[in-house]
C-alpha positions as CSV (number, residue, x, y, z in Angstrom):
1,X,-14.5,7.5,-39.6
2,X,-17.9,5.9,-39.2
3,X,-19.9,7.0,-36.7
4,X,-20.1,4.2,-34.7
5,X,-16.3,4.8,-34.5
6,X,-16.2,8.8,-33.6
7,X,-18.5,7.4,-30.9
8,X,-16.2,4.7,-29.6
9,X,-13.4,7.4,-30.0
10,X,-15.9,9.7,-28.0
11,X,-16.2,7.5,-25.6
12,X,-12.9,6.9,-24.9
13,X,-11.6,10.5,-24.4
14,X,-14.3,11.1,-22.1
15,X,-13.0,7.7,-20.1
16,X,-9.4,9.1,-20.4
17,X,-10.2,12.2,-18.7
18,X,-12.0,11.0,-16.0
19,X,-9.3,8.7,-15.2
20,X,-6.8,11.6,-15.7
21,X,-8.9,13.4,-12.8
22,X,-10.2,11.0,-10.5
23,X,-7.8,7.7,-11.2
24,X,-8.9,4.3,-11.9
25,X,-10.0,1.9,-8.9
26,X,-9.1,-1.7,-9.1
27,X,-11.6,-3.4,-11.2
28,X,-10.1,-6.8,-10.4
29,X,-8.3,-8.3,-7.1
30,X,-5.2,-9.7,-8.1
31,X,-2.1,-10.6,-6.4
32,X,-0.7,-6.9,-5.8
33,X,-4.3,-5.8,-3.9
34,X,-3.6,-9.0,-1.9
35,X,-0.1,-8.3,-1.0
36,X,-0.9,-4.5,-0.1
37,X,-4.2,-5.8,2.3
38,X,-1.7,-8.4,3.9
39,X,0.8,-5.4,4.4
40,X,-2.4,-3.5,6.2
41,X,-2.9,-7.0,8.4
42,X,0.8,-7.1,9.6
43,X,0.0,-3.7,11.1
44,X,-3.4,-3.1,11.9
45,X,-6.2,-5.7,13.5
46,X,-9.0,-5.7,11.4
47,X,-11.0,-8.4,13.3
48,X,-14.9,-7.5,13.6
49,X,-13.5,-3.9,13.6
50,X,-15.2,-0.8,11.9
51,X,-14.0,0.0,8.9
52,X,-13.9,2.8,6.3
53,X,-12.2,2.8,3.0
54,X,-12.4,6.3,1.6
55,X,-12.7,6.7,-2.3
56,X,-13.8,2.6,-2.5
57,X,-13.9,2.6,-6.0
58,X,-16.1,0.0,-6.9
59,X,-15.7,-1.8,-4.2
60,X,-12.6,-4.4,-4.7
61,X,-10.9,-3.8,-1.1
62,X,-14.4,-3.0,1.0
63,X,-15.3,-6.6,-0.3
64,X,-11.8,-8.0,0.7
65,X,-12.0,-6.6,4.4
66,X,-15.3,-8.3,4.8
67,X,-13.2,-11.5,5.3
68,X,-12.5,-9.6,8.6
69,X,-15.7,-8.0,9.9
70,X,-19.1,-7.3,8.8
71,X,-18.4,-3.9,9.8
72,X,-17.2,-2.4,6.3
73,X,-18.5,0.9,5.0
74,X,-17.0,2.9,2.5
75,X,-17.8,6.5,0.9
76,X,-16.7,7.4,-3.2
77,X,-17.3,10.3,-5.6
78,X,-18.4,9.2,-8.5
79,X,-22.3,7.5,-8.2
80,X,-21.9,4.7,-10.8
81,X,-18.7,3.5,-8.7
82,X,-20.3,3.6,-5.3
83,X,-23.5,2.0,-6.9
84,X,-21.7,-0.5,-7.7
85,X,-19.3,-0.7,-4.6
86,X,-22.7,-1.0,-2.8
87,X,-22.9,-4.7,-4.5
88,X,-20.0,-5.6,-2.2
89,X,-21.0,-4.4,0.9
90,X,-23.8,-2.5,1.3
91,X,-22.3,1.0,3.8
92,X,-21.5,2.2,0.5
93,X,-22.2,6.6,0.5
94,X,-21.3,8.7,-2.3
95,X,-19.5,11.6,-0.6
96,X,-16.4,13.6,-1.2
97,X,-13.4,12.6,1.3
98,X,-13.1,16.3,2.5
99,X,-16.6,16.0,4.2
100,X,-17.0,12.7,5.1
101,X,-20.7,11.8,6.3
102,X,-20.0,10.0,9.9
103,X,-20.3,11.4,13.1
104,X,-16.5,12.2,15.0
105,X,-15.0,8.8,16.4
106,X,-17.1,6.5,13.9
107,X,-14.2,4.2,13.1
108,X,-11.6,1.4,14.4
109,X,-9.3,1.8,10.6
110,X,-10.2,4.2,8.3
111,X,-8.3,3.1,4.7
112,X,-7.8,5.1,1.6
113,X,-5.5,3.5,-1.0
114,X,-4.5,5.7,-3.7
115,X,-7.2,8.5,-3.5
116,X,-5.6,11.6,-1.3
117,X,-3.5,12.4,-5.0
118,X,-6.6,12.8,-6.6
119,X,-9.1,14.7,-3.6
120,X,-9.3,18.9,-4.2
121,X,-7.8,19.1,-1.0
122,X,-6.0,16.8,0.7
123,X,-5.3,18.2,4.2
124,X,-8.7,18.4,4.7
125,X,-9.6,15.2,3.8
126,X,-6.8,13.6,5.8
127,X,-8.4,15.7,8.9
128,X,-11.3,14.5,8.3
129,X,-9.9,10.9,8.4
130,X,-8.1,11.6,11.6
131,X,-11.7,12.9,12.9
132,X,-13.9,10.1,12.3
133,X,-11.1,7.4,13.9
134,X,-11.3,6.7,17.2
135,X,-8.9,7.1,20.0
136,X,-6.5,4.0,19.5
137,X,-7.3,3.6,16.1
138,X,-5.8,3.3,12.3
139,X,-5.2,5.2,9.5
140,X,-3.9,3.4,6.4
141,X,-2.8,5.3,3.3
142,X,-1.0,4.5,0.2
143,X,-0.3,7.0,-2.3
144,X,1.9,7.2,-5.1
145,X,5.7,7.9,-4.4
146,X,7.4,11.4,-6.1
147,X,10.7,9.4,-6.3
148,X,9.3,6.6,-8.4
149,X,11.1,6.9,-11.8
150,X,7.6,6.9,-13.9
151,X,4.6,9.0,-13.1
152,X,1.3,6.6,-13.9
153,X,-1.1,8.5,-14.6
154,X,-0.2,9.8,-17.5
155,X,0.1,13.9,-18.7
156,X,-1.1,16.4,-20.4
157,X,0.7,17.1,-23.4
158,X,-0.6,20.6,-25.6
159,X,-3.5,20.2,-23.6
160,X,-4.3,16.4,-24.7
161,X,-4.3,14.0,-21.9
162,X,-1.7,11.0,-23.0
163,X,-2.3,8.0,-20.9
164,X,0.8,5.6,-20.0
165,X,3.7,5.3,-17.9
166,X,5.8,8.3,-18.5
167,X,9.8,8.0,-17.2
168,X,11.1,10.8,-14.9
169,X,8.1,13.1,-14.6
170,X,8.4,13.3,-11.1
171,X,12.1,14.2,-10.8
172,X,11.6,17.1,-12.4
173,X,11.0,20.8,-10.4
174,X,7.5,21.4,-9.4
175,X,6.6,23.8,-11.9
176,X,7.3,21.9,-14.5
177,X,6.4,18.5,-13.1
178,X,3.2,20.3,-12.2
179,X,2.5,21.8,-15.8
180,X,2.6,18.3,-16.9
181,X,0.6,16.0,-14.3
182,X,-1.9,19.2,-12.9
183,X,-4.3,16.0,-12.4
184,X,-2.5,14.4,-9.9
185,X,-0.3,14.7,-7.0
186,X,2.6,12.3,-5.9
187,X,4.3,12.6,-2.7
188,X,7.3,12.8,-1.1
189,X,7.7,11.2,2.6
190,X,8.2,14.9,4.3
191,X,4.6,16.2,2.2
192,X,2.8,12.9,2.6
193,X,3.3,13.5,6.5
194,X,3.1,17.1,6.9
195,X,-0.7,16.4,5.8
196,X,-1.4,15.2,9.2
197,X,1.3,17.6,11.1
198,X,-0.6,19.3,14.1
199,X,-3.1,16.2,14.3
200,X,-3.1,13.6,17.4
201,X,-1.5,10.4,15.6
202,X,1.5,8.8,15.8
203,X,3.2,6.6,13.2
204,X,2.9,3.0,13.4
205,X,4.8,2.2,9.6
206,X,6.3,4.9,7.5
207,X,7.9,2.7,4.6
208,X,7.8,2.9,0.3
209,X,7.0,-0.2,-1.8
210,X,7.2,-1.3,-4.8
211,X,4.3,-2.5,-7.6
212,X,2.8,-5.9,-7.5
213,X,3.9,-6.5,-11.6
214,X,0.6,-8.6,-11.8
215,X,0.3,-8.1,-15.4
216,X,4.1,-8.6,-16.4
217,X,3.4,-12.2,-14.1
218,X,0.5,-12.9,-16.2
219,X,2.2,-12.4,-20.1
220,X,5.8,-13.5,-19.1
221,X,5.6,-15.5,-15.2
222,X,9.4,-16.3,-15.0
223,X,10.8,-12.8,-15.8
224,X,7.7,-11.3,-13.2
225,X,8.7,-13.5,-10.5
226,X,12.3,-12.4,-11.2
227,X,11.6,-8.8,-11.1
228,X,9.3,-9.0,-7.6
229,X,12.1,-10.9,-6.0
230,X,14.7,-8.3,-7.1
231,X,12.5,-5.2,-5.6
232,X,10.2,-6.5,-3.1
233,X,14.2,-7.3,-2.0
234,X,15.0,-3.5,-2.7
235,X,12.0,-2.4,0.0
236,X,14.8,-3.8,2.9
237,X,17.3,-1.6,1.6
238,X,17.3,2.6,1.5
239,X,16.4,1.8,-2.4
240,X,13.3,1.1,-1.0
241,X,13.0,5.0,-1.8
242,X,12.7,4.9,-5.1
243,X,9.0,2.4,-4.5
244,X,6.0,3.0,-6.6
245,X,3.7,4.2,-3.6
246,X,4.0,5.1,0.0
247,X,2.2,2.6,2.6
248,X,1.9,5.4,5.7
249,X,0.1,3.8,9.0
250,X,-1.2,6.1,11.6
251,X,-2.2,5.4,15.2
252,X,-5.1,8.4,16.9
253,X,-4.0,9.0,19.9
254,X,-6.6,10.9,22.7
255,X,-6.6,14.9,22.6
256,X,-4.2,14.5,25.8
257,X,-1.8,12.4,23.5
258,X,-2.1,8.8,25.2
C-alpha cells in the first residue's frame, strides 16, 4: 500500500469512528429533512419565534428555520461543525447538550433531531432542554426507533467499527444489543419519554415515522416513490411502530402546571 493510500485508509477510520460516536449531521437538505421540518410546522409555530437546535451539525436545519425567524441559534460539539453551522446562521456555540449555555426560559422551540442517542447523558440534556424553554413552549425530538428492523449506525464487530445498515440489532436483549452498538442508543416509546418523566411538559405528538428513502428516489424514482407511499401509509396504522425514528413533541407548561 502506498502511502498516500495508508493515509486515505487513515483517514477514513478516523472518519468512521467519529461517526460511530457522535453520528453524522445532514450535509445536504433533501426531501426527507424537508418532510421532517414540515412535520415540526404541523405542530409547532415557528413564526419570528426563538429557536434552538441542539447538536446543529453543520448547520442544514438552523439554516432551514431561518425561513421562519431571524431568531435561530444553535449549540454543537464538535468545533469544525459549529464553525461551519455559524455560516448559516450566525448564534452558532460549541457546547455540549448537557450544559447548554442560555440563561433558564431562553427559548420559544428548542429542536434536537437525532442527537439525544449520541449525548453522554441524555436525561440531563433533555433537562436542560426543558430548562431553557419557556412556559408555553416546544420541544421537538427525533431519535432513532428500537423497533426499527436495522440499527444505522453501524457496530462494532471484534472491536472494529463496521459501518452500514445492520438487520435486527435492535431486537435483540440489551446486553447483547448493547455489546454490539455501545456507540449509540435507540429508543423505545416508554425510554424516550421516561427522559422527561418528573418535568413540567405535556405531550403535544408522540408518533414513529418512517425514513425519507431520498437516495433509493434518486438511483431508482419509481420503486422510491412506491416504497414511501407504502410506509409513509404504514405511519396511519399501529405498523407505524416499526418507523425508523421517533418524532416526540413536547409542550412546558408553568411550575403550577398551566
Amino acid at each position: 500500500m502506498s502511502t498516500n493510500q495508508q493515509t486515505t485508509a487513515s483517514t477514513l477510520a478516523h472518519n468512521s469512528e467519529e461517526a460511530a460516536i457522535r453520528g453524522n449531521p445532514s450535509f445536504v437538505w433533501r426531501a426527507g429533512q424537508e418532510r421532517r421540518l414540515a412535520m415540526v410546522c404541523r405542530h409547532v409555530d415557528l413564526e419570528d419565534r426563538r429557536v434552538l437546535a441542539v447538536g446543529c451539525g453543520i448547520g442544514m436545519y438552523t439554516s432551514a428555520f431561518q425561513r421562519y425567524s431571524p431568531h435561530v441559534y444553535g449549540i454543537e460539539i464538535e468545533l469544525d461543525r459549529a464553525a461551519e453551522a455559524r455560516h448559516r446562521a450566525a448564534g452558532v456555540a460549541q457546547a455540549v447538550g448537557e450544559f447548554l449555555p442560555f440563561e433558564d426560559d431562553s427559548f420559544d422551540v428548542v429542536f434536537s433531531h437525532e442527537v439525544l442517542e449520541h449525548v453522554d447523558n441524555d436525561r440531563l440534556c433533555a433537562t436542560e432542554m426543558v430548562r431553557v424553554t419557556r412556559p408555553g413552549g416546544h420541544i421537538v425530538i427525533f431519535v432513532p426507533n428500537r423497533l426499527y428492523p436495522f440499527e444505522t449506525h453501524g457496530i462494532y464487530w471484534r472491536r472494529t467499527y463496521h459501518f452500514g445498515n445492520i438487520p435486527l440489532i435492535n431486537w435483540l436483549p440489551n446486553a447483547l444489543r448493547n455489546r454490539l452498538a455501545p456507540h449509540v442508543r435507540a429508543y423505545t416509546g416508554r425510554g424516550l419519554r421516561h427522559l422527561f418523566e418528573g418535568r413540567p411538559v405535556r405531550r403535544v405528538i408522540d408518533t414513529q415515522i418512517y425514513p425519507g428513502y431520498d437516495n433509493i428516489v434518486a438511483r431508482h424514482p419509481q420503486l422510491g416513490r412506491v416504497i414511501q407511499a407504502v410506509t409513509y401509509g404504514l405511519e396511519h396504522t399501529p405498523l407505524k411502530a416499526l418507523g425508523l425514528s421517533h418524532f416526540l413533541v413536547l409542550q412546558v407548561l408553568s411550575e403550577s402546571g398551566a
